[in-house]
C-alpha positions in Angstrom: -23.4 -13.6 22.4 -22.2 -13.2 26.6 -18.4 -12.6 27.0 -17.5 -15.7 28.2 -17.1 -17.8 25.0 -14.8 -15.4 23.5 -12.4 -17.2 25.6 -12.1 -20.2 22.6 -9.4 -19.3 20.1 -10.5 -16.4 18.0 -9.7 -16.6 14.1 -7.3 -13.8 14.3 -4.9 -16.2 16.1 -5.6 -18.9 13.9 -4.2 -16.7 11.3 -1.3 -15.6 13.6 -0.6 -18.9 14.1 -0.4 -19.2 9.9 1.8 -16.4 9.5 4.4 -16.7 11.8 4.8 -20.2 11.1 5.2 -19.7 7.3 7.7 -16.6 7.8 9.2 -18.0 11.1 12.3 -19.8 9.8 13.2 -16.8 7.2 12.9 -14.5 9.6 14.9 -15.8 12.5 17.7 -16.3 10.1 17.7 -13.5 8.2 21.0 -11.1 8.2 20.3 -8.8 5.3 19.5 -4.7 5.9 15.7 -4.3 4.4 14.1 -0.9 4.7 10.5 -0.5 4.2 8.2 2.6 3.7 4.8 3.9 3.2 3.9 7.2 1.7 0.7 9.1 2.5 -0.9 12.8 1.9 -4.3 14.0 3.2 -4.8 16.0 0.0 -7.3 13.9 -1.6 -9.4 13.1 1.4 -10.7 16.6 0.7 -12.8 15.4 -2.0 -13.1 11.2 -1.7 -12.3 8.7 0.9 -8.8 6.4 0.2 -11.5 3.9 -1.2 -12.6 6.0 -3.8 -16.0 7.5 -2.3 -17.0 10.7 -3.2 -16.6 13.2 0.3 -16.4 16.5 0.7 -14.4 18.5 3.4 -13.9 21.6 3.1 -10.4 21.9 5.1 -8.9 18.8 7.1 -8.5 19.4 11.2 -8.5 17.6 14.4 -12.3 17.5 14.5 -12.6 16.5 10.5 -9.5 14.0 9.9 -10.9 11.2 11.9 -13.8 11.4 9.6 -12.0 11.3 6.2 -9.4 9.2 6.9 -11.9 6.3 7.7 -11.3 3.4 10.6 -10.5 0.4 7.8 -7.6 2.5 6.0 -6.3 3.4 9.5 -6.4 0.0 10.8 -5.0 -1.4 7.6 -1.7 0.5 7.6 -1.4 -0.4 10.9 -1.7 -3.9 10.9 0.8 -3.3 8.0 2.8 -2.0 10.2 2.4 -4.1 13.3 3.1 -7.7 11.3 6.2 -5.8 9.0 7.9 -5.1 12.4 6.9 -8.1 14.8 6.4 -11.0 12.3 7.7 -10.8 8.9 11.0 -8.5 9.4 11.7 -8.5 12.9 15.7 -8.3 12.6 17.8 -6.2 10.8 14.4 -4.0 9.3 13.8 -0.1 9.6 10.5 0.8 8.6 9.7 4.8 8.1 6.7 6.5 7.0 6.8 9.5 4.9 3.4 11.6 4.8 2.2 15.4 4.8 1.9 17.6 8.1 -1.9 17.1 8.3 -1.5 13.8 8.9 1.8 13.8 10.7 -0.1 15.9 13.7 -3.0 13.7 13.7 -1.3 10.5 14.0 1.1 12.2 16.4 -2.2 13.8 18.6 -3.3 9.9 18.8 0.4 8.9 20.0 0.6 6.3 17.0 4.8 7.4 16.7 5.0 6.7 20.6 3.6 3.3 19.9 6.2 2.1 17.6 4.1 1.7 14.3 7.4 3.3 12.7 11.1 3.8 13.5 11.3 6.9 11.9 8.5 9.5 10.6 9.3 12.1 7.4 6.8 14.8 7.0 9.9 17.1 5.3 9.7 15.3 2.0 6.2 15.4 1.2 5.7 19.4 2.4 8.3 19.9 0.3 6.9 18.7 -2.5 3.4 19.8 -1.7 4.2 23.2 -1.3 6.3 23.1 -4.9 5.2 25.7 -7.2 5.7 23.3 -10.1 3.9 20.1 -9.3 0.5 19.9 -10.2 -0.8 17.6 -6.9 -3.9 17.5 -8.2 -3.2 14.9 -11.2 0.1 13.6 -9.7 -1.1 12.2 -6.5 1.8 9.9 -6.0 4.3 12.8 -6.7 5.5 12.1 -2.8 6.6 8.3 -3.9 9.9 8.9 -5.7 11.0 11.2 -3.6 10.7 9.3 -0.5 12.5 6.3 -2.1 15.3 8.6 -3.7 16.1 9.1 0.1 15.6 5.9 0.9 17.8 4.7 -1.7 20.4 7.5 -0.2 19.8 5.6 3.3 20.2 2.5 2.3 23.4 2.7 0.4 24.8 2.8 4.1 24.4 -0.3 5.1 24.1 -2.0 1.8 20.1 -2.4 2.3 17.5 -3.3 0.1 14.6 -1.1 -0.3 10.8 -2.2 -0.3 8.0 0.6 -0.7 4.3 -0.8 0.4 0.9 1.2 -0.6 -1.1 1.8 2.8 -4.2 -0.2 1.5 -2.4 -3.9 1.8 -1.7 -6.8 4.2 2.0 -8.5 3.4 1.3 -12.2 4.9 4.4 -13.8 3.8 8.3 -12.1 3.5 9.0 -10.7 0.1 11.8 -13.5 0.1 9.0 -16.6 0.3 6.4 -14.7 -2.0 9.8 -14.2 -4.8 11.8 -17.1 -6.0 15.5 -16.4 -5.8 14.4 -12.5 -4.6 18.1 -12.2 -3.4 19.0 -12.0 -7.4 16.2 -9.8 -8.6 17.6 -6.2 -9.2 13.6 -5.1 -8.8 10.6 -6.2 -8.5 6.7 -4.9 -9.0 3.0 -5.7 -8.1 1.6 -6.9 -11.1 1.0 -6.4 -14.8 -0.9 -3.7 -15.9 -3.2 -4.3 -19.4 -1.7 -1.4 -21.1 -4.4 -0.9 -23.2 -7.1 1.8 -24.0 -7.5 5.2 -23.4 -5.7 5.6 -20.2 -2.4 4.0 -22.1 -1.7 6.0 -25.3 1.8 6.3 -26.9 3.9 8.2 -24.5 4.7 10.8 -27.2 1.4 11.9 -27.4 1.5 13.3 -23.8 2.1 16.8 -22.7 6.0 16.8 -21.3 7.6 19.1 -19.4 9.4 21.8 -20.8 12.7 20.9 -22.1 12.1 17.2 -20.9 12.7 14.2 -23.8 12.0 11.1 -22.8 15.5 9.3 -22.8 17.1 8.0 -26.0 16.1 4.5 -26.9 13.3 4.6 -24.8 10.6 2.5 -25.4 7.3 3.5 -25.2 4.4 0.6 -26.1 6.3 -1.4 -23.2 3.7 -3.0 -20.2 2.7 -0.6 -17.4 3.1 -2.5 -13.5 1.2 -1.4 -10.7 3.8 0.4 -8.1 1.6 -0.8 -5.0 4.5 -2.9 -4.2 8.1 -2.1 -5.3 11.1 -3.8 -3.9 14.8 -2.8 -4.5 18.0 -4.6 -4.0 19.9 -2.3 -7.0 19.9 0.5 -5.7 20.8 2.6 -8.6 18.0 1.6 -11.1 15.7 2.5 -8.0 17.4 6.4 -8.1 17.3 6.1 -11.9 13.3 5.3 -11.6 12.8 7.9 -9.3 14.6 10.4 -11.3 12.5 9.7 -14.6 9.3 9.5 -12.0 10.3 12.9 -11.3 10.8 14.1 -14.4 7.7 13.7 -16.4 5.5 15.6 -13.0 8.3 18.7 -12.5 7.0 21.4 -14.3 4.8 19.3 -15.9 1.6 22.6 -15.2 -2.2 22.8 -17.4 -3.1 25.9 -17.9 -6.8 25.2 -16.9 -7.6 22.0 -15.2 -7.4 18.5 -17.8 -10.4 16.1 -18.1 -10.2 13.2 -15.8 -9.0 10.8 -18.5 -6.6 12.9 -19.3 -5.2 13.6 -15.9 -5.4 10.0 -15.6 -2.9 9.4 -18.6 -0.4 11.5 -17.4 -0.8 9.9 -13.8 -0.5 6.5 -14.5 2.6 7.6 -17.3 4.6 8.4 -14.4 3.3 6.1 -11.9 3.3 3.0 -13.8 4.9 3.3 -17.0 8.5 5.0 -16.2 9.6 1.9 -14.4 9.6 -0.6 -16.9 11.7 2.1 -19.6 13.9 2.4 -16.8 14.3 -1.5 -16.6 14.5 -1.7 -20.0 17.6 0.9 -20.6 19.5 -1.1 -18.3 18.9 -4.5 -20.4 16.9 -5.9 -17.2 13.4 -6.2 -18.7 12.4 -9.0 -19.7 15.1 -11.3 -17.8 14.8 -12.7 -14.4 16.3 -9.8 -12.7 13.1 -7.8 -13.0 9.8 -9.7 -11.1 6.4 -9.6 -10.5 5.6 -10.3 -7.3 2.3 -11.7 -8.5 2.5 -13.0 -12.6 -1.1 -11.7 -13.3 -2.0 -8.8 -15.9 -5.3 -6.4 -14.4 -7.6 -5.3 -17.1 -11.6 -4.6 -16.5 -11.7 -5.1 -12.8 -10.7 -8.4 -13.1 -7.5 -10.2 -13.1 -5.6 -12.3 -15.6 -2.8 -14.4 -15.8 -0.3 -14.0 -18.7 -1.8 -16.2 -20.3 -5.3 -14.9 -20.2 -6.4 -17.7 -18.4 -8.7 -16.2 -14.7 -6.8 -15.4 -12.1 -8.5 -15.6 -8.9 -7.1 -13.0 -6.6 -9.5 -10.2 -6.3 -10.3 -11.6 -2.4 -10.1 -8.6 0.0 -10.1 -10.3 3.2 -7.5 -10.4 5.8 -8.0 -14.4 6.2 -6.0 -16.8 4.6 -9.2 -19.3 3.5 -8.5 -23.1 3.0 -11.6 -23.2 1.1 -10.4 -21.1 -1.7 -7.1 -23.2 -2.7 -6.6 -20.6 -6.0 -6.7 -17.7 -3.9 -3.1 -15.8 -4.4 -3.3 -14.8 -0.6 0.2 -13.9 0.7 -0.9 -10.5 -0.3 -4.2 -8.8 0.5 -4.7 -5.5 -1.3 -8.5 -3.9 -1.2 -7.5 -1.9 -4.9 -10.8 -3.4 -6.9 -13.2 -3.8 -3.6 -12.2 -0.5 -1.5 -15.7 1.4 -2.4 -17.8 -1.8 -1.7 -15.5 -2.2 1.5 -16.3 1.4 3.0 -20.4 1.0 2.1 -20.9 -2.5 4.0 -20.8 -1.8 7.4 -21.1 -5.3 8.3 -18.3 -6.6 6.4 -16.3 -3.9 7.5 -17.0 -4.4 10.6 -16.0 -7.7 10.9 -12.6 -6.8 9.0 -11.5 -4.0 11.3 -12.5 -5.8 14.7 -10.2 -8.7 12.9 -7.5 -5.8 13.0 -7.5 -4.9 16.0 -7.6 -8.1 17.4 -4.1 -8.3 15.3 -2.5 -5.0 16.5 -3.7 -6.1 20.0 -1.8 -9.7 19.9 1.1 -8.6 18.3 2.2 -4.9 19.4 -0.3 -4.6 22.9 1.5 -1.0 23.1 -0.7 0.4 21.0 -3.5 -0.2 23.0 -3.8 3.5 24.6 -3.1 5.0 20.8 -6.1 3.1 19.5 -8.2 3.8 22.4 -8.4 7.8 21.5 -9.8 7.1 17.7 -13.3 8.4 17.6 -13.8 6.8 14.6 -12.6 3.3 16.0 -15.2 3.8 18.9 -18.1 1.7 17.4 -16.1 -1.3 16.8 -14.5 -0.9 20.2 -17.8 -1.5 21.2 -18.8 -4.7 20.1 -15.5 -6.2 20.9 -17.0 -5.4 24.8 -20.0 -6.5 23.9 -19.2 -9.6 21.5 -15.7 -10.0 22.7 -14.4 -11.6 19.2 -15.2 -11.5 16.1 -15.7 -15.3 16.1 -18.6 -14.3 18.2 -19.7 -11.5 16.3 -20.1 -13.4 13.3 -22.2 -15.9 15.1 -24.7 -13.3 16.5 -24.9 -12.0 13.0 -23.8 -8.7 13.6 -20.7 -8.7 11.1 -20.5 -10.8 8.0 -17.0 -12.4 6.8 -18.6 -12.0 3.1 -18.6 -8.8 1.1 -22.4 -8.3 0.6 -22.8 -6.0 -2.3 
């Protein structure tokens, strides 16, 4: 496909178009404090890629970091990044990103801070942490989370802000205020519903504890687990109180010899996903409109639910916002269920990323010279030279808009 015709209106400004125009109003008016973050660790890209693929690196460097960190995570969290700052939030918004040294020096050798993906950068918190003698990493990959909102709950107490924490692995399309009825009266809110059901969900006082850690009085523990990929804070004090039971049931928390993965993965999701609704609860919020899901579906089986039971059709990892599919719950992309499948089509990952940068380059055109020095980006760099859209790609068959496997 020759150059010339990417000169028609490529589909990443079609969907620029979309977005600012449904956040536009909102966000020129807005006059409330929001502070956003992500939270990141290289650890597990030792042994699998953020998708889930099995890889194997024996130590993480310059030469081996662009490898494991993968070109569609890294363009994700950046176009993230790029429409949080420009689009969605730009007034009143301070967005940080708390992550481990490793991947503090490689994001800083690529000049990512310099492009102004972040206002501020923490790699204080999660070294700490890291380097704790009492925190098993290995099961509680998310140990980083609470602490990085315990100081952003610190922060925002300043200025009266609300707090929003984001997993790297999604696309916000809309404000948290449009997605949320009413979100200026929610005390919290969450993802989405977990089906607490199963193995991976026994009675929490089955589980191994910490010594000299109960859970708290009145606690109760057959309540739903949420999914903490997206958790947004206006009171600021059940967000410390989270955090602080978060905390709790990973400090000291040390096997002896290493558990079975469904084991591990009981403890994990215990503190990752079943702490904040007790917390709710203890403060008389669950159950009540003050507590949200940003998205009223329950997960169970790799596919998703509504409350109901009824299908839910949401499980649509593409960047796009597609007229066709009218039950699509698109304001949020998130790649959780199709992040293997993602990373082994080529094609379709392809066409995703070049959608990216076409994104990053449109709305923060700084970055340009950061993005330039990924090896990893190189091959898609390519056919945008070649192709010069992804419009165009698509037509010469080169990409494909559809996840093939």
């Amino acid at each position: 496909m020759p150059n010339e015709t990417a000169t028609l209106k490529h589909r990443s400004q079609n969907l620029l178009d979309i977005i600012r125009k449904a956040n536009k109003t909102k966000a020129e008016t807005d006059k409330t404090e929001l502070r956003t973050l992500n939270a990141l660790v290289s650890r597990p890209l030792l042994k699998r890629t953020f998708g889930g693929n099995i890889q194997h690196f024996g130590s993480l460097n310059a030469i081996t970091m662009d490898k494991a960190f993968g070109a569609h995570y890294l363009l994700t969290l950046l176009t993230q990044s790029a429409l949080l700052k420009k689009i969605l939030y730009p007034n009143n918004h301070t967005h940080t990103l708390y992550c481990d040294r490793v991947i503090f020096d490689y994001f800083n050798y690529h000049g990512l801070f310099e492009a102004g993906f972040w206002d501020n950068v923490n790699f204080e918190t999660a070294e700490y942490v890291l380097n704790a003698q009492n925190v098993d990493t290995d099961i509680y990959n998310s140990a980083v989370k609470p602490h990085a909102l315990t100081l952003e709950a610190r922060l925002a107490k300043k200025t009266n802000a609300a707090v929003f924490f984001l997993d790297a692995d999604l696309l916000l399309k809309k404000r948290h205020d449009i997605i949320m009825k009413d979100a200026e009266k929610k005390h919290a809110a969450f993802a989405h519903y977990e089906a607490a059901k199963g193995i991976y969900y026994p009675d929490l006082k089955s589980l191994r504890f910490p010594k000299g850690f109960a859970l708290p009085q009145n606690a109760k523990t057959r309540l739903p687990a949420v999914n903490t990929s997206l958790m947004f804070f206006n009171d600021l004090n059940l967000l410390e109180q989270w955090c602080n039971l978060f905390i709790s049931f990973f400090t000291g928390n040390l096997f002896n010899t290493p558990p079975d993965n469904i084991t591990a993965m009981c403890h994990l999701l215990a503190a990752d996903q079943r702490t904040f609704p007790i917390t709710a609860d203890l403060n008389g919020y669950w159950g009540t409109e003050k507590i949200a899901p940003f998205m009223d579906i329950i997960w169970k089986d790799s596919r998703f639910f509504n409350a109901d039971g009824t299908g839910a059709d949401w499980n649509y990892p593409n960047i796009e916002i597609d007229q066709r599919r009218k039950t699509c719950l698109q304001d949020i992309m998130h790649t959780w269920i199709s992040k293997k499948y993602t990373e082994r089509d080529f094609r379709y990952s392809a066409y995703q990323i070049c959608l990216m940068l076409e994104i990053i380059s449109d709305v923060m055109p700084s970055a340009k010279k950061a993005l330039d020095s990924f090896e990893s980006l190189e091959p898609y760099r390519n056919l945008q030279t070649k192709y010069g859209c992804a419009d165009n790609m698509l037509d010469a068959g080169v990409v494909s808009e559809n996840l093939s496997v």
